[in-house]
Wavefront OBJ file of the C-alpha trace (Angstrom):
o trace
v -4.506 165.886 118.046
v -7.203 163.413 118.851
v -6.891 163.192 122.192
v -5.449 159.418 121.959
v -1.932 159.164 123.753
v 0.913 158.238 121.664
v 3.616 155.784 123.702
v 6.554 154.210 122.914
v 6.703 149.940 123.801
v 8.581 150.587 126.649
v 6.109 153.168 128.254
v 2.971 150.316 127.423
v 4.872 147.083 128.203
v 4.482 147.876 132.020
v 0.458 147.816 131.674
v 0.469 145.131 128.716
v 2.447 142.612 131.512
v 0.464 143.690 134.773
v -0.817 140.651 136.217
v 1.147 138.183 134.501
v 4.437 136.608 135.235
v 6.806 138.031 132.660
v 9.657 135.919 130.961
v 11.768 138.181 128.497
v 14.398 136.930 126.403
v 16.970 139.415 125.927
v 20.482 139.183 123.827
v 21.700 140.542 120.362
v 21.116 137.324 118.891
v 18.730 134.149 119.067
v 16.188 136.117 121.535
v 13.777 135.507 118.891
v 14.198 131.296 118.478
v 14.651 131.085 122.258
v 11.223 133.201 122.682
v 9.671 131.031 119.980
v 10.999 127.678 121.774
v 9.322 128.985 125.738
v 6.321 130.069 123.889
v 5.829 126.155 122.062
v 6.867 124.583 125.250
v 3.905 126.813 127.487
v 1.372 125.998 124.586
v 2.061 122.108 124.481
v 2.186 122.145 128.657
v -1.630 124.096 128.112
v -0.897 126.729 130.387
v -2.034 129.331 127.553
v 0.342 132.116 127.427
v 0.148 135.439 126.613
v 3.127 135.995 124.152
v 5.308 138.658 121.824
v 7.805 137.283 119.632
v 10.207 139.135 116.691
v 8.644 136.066 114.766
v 6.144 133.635 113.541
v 6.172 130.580 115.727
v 5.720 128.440 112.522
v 3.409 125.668 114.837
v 1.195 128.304 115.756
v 0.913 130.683 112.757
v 0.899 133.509 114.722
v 4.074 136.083 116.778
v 1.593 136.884 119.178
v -1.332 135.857 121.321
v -3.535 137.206 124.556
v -3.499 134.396 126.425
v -5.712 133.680 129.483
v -3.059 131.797 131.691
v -0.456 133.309 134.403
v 2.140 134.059 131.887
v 3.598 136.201 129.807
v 6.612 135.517 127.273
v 7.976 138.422 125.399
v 11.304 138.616 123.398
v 12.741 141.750 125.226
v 14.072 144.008 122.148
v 17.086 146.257 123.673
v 16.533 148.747 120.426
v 15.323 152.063 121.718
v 15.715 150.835 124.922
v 12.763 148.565 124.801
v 13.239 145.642 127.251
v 13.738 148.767 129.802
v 9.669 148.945 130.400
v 9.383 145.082 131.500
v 9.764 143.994 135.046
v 10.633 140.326 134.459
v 9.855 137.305 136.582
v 12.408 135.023 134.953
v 15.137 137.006 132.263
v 17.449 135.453 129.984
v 20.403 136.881 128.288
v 21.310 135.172 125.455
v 24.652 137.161 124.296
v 25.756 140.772 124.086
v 27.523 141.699 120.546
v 27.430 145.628 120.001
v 24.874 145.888 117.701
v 22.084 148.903 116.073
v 25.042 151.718 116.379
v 22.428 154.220 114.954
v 20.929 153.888 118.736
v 24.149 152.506 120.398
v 27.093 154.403 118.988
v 29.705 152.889 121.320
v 30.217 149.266 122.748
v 29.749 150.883 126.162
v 26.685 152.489 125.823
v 25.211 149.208 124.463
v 26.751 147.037 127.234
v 25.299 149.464 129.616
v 21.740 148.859 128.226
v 21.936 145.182 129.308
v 23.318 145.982 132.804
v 19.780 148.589 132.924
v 18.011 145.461 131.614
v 19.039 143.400 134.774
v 18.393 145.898 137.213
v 14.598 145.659 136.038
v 14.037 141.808 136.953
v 11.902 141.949 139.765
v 13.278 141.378 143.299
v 12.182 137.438 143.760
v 13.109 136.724 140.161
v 15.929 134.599 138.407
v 18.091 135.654 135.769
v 19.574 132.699 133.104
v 22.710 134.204 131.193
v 25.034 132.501 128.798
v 28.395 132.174 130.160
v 29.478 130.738 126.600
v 29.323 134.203 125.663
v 32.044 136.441 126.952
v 30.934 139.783 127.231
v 27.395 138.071 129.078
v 30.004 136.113 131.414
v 31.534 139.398 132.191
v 28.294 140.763 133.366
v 27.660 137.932 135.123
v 31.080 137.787 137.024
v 30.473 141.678 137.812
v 26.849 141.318 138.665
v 26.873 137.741 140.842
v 28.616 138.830 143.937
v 25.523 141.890 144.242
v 22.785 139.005 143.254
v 22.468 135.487 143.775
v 19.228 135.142 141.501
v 21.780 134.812 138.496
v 22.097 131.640 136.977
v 24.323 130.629 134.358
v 23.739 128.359 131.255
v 26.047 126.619 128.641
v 28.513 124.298 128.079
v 31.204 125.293 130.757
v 31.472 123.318 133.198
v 30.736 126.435 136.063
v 27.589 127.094 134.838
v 24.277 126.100 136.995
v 22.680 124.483 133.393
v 24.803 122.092 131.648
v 24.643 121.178 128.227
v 27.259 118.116 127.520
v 27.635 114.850 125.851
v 26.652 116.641 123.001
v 26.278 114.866 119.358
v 25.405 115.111 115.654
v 22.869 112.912 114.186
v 21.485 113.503 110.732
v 22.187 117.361 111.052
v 20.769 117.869 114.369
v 21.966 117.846 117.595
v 21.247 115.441 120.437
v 22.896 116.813 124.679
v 22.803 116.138 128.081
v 20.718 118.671 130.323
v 22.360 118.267 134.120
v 21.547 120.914 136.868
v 24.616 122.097 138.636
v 23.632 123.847 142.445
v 26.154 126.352 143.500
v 27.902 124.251 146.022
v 28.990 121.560 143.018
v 25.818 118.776 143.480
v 24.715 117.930 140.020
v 21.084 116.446 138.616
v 20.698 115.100 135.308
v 17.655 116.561 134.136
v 17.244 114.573 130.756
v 18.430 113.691 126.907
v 17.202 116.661 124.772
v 16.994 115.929 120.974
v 16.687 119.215 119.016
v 14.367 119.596 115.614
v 16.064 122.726 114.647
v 19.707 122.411 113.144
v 22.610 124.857 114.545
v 24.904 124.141 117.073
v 23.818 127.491 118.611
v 20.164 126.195 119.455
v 21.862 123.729 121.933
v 22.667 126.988 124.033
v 19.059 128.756 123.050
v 17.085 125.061 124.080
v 19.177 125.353 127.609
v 18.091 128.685 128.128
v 14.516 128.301 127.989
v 14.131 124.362 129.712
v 16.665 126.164 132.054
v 13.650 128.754 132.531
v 11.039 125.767 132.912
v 13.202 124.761 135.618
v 13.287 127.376 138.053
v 9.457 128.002 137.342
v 8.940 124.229 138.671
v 6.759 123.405 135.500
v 7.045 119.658 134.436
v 10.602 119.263 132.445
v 9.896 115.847 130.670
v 7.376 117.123 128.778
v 9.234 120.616 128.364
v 12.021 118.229 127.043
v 9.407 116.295 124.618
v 7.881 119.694 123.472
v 11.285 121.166 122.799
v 11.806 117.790 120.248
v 8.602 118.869 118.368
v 9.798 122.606 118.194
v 10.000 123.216 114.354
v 11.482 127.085 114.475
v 10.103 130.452 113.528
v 9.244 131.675 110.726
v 12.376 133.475 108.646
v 14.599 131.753 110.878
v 16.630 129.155 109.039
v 12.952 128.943 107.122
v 13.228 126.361 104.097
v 11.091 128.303 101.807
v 10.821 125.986 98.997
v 13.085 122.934 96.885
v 13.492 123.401 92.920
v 15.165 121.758 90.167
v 17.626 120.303 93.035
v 18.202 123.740 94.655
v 17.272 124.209 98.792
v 15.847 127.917 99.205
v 16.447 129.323 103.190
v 15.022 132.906 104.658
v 16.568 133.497 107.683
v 16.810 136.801 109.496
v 20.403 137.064 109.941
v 21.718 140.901 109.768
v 24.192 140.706 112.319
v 27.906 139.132 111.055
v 27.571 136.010 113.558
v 23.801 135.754 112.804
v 25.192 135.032 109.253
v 28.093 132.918 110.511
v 26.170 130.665 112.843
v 23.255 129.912 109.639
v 26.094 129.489 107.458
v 27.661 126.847 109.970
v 24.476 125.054 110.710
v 23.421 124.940 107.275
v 26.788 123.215 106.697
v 26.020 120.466 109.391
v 22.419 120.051 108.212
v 24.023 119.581 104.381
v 27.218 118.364 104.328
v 28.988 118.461 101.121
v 26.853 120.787 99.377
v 27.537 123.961 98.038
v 26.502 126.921 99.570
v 25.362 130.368 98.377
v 24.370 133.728 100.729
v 22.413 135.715 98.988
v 22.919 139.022 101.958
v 20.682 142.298 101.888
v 22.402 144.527 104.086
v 20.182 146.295 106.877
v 20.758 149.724 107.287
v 23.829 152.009 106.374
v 25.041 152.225 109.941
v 25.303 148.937 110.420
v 26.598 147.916 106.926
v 29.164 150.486 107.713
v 30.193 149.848 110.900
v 30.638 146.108 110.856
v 31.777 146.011 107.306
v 34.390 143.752 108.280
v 32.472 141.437 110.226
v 30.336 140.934 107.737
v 33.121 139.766 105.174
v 34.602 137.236 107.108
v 31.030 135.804 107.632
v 30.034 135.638 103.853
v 33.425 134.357 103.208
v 32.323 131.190 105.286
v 29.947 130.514 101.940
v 30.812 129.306 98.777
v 29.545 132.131 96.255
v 28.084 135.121 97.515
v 25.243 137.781 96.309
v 25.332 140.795 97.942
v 21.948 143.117 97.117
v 21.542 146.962 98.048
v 20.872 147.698 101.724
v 18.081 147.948 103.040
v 17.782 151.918 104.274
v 14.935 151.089 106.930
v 14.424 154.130 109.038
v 17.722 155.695 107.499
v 18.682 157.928 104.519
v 21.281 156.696 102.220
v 24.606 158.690 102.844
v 25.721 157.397 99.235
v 27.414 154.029 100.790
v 26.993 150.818 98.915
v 27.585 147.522 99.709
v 29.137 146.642 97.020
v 32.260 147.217 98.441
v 32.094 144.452 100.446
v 31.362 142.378 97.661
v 34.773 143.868 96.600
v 36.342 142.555 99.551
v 35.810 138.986 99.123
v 38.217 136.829 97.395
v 38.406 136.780 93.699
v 35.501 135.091 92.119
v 33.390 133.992 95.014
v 30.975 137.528 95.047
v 28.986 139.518 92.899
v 26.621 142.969 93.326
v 22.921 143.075 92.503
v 21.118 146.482 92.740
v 17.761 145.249 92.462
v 15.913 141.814 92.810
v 15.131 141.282 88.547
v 19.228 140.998 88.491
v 19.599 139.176 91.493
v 17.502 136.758 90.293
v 18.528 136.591 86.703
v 22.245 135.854 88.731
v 20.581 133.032 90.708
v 18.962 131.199 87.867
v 21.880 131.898 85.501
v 24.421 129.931 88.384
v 22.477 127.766 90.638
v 23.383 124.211 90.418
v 21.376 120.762 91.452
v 22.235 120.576 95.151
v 23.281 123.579 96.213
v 21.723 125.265 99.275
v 21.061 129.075 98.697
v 20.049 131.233 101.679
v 18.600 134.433 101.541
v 19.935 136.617 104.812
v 17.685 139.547 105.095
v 15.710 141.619 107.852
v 13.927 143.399 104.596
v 11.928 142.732 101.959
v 14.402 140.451 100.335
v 11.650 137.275 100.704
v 10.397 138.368 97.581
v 13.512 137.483 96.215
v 13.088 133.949 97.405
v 9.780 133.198 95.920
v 11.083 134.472 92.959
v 13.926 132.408 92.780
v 11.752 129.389 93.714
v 8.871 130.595 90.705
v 11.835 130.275 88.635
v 13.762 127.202 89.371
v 10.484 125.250 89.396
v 9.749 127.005 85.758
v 13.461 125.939 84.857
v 12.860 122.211 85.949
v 10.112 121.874 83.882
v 11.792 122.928 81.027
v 9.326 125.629 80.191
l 1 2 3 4 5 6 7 8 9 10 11 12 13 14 15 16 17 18 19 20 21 22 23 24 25 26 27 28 29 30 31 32 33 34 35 36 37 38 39 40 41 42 43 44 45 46 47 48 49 50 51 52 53 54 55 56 57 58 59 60 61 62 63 64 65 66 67 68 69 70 71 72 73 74 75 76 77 78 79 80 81 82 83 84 85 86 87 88 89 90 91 92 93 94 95 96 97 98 99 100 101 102 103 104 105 106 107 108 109 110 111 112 113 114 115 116 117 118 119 120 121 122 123 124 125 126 127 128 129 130 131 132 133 134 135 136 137 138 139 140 141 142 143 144 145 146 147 148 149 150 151 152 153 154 155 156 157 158 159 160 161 162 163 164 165 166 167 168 169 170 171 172 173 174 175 176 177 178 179 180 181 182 183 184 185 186 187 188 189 190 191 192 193 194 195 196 197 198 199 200 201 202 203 204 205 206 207 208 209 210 211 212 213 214 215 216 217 218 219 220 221 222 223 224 225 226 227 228 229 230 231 232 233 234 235 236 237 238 239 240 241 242 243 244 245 246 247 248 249 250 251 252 253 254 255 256 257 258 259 260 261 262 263 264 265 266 267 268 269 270 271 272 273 274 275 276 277 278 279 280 281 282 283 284 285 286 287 288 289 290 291 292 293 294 295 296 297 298 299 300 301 302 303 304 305 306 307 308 309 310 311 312 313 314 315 316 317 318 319 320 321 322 323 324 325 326 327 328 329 330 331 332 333 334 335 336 337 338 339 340 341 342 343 344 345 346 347 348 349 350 351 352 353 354 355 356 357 358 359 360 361 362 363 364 365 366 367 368 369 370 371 372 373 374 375 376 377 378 379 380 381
């Protein structure tokens, strides 16, 4: 009505990127850490970056920044179809796990996205794509006879970046980086030492020195800067420590998101006890992956599950509550609002346990509540 055009991000990413070098991290999960990780590494090289990330990069306070140098690093969001209005330089692929049915009703249709995605990287450009992941190797196997700018990443031995020799040391994880060329000559490109826990991040840290590599930027201190790399906010986030209890956010909404927290918490904490405290994110996908999302929470000890969050849906009169249901005997309970939740949570937390609070809503309310009232508890007020 005013005259001022209306666009979706894919119609203004083309003119947002013009002039820059584009790096967009694609996949249905850890595009946001990997983003976060290529976006610390660029800042501590000073090559000021232009960047969009689904997250706070908790060194630099911020998700995004205009930047004055050559490049751009966006996470490439394939909701709506997004990452379709980029023209990367260097793409990554991180996984492919059906996911947002309300856009994608069908595995196909969302698989298809990602082949779209590919087809936008520009014609001198290099695509990195995790062949730990089988539906990405899949698109790799189809795709790499049609385009030799594909590159693979991950622990298989076949892939072009290697991560191997791969240990545990105080809940983090320490690997190998070797460059493997296509006809089988191999470069050892460094010891990485991670800063964030979760086996996944050895795959998300390959990725994006992987990236580093092909754009001939200096890897030893890409390897140094990737050591300092503290994660993003709401991302395995420790939000506070109370009356012996460990507080996480973390933006897990996706049943493997949830698994892979769950398993890294475990390896960061060993022997402690482990609550997920899960607000569901929207009805479709509640719905649809209902089972996926009780094996996951079964991975915890005790589990809180809270209403969904509706987001841009109406409620169709489902509840999550029967998922909580679905879990064995004992281990769950249902919360309609936050007051209860939290009235749960002080009522059962013990000294040492580790609670984490999975939500992509407004559920962090929740954990500054809990922590308000754990440290009131410990002080015996």
């Amino acid at each position: 009505e005013q005259g001022i055009p209306v666009l979706k991000r894919r119609d203004f990413l083309k003119e947002l990127t013009k002039d820059k070098q584009t790096l967009a991290i694609a996949g249905s999960h850890g595009k946001t850490t990997t983003t976060a990780m290529l976006i610390w590494i660029f800042h501590r090289l000073d090559l000021n970056p232009s960047f969009i990330s689904g997250g706070v990069v908790s060194q630099l306070g911020c998700n995004a920044h205009a930047g004055t140098g050559s490049y751009f690093v966006i996470e490439a969001d394939e909701y709506d179809h997004m990452f379709l209005g980029l023209a990367p330089t260097i793409a990554i692929i991180t996984n492919i796990e059906h996911d947002h049915p309300d856009c994608f009703p069908t595995p196909d249709e969302y698989r298809a996205a990602f082949q779209a995605f590919l087809e936008r990287v520009i014609p001198s450009g290099k695509t990195l794509m995790c062949l730990d992941d089988p539906e990405t190797r899949a698109l790799f196997t189809h795709k790499n006879a049609q385009q030799s700018q594909l590159l693979g990443y991950g622990t298989s031995t076949d892939a072009h970046f290697i991560a191997d020799n791969i240990s545990l040391t105080d809940g983090y994880y320490h690997f190998d980086l070797t460059y493997q060329h296509g006809n089988g000559w191999q470069k050892h490109l460094g010891r990485v030492k991670l800063n964030v826990p979760g086996r996944h991040n050895i795959l998300n840290a390959t990725a994006a020195l992987g990236a580093v590599h092909q754009l001939d930027l200096p890897l030893p201190d890409a390897i140094q800067a990737i050591g300092e790399f503290s994660g993003t906010g709401r991302r395995f986030e420790i939000v506070g420590q109370a009356d012996g209890v460990t507080i996480i956010d973390d933006y897990g909404h996706h049943p493997s998101e949830i698994a892979a927290t769950l398993e890294a918490a475990q390896s960061r904490y060993p022997g402690r006890r482990f609550w997920a405290i899960w607000q569901p994110h929207t009805y479709t996908r509640t719905q649809n992956l209902a089972q996926g999302f009780t094996s996951a929470l079964d991975l915890a000890d005790k589990v809180l599950v809270l209403k969904i969050y509706a987001a841009r849906e109406t409620d169709p009169g489902y509840s999550a509550d029967l998922i909580a249901r679905a879990l064995p005997p004992g281990k769950a309970s249902y919360a309609p609002n936050f007051d209860l939740a939290a009235e749960h949570l002080i009522k059962n937390l013990a000294s040492g346990d580790v609670a984490i609070i999975f939500s992509a809503g407004d559920a962090t309310q929740l954990s500054q509540m809990i922590v308000s009232r754990l440290r009131t508890r410990e002080t015996g007020a």
